[in-house]
N, C-alpha and C positions, 0 to 999 in steps of 0.2 A: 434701108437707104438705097440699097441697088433694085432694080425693078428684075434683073435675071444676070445672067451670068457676064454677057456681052457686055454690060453697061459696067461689071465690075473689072474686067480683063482692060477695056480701054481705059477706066481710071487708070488702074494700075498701068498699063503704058505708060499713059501722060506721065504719069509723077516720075517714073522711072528714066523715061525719058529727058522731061526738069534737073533733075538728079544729074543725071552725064552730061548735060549742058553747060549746067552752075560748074560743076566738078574739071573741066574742060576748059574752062576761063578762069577759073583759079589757078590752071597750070599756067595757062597764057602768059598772065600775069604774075605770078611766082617766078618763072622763066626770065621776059624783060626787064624787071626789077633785078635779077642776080646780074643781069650782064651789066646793066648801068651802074653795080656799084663797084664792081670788080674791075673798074678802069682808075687811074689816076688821068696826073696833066699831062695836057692835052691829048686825051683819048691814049694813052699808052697804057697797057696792062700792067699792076703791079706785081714785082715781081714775089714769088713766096719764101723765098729765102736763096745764098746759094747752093750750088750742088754737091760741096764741099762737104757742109754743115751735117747733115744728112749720115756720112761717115765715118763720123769723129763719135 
């Protein structure tokens, strides 16, 4: 499939390189997706409980 050595080393780049691109935009997006959902109304952060609660 590969003609010598050079032509296998840059495959393998490429893909590797494909790899942490694809991988790179998945954080992207995993990232803006959590902040969009972790808001209530009107853009105000919901709160997780109070700080009370925690030591009971």
């Amino acid at each position: 499939m590969f003609g010598n050595d050079a032509d296998f080393l840059l495959s393998l780049h490429r893909t590797h390189a494909a790899e942490l691109r694809a991988e790179a935009e998945a954080e992207r997006l995993a990232r803006s997706l959590a902040r969009r959902a972790g808001r209530g109304w009107f853009g105000r952060r919901k709160q997780a409980g109070r700080t009370g609660d925690a030591r009971r």
